[in-house]
C-alpha positions, 0 to 999 in steps of 0.5 A, spaced: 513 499 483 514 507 485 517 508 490 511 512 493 508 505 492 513 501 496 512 506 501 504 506 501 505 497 502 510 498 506 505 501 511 499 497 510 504 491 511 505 495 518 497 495 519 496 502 517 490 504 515 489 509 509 487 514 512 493 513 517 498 512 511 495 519 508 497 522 514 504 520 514 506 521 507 502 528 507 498 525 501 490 525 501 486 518 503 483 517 496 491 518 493 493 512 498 487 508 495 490 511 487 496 507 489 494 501 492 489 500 486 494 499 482 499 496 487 493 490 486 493 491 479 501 490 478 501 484 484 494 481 482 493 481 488 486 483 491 485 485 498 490 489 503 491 481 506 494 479 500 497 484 499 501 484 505 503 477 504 506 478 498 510 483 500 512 478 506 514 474 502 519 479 498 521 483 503 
């Protein structure tokens, strides 16, 4: 993963939305929604649930 990716799991993983990630990466909500698009692609996950638990299980 980037590490603009790290940075968007990482704040879904803290309960953010992506308006909130948006706001704290200075990027727009549908950039956040890019990155998370393919996060789920690389990850074959398919839901921020998911997502955040496998970014638990690998730190």
């Amino acid at each position: 993963m980037t590490p603009t990716e790290l940075d968007v799991v990482r704040l879904v993983s803290e309960g953010l939305g992506n308006k909130d990630i948006a706001a704290r990466l200075f990027m727009s909500h549908r950039t956040v929604q890019t990155h998370l698009t393919h996060v789920y692609s690389k990850l074959a996950v398919t839901s921020r649930v998911a997502l955040a638990q496998e970014a638990a299980r690998h730190g």
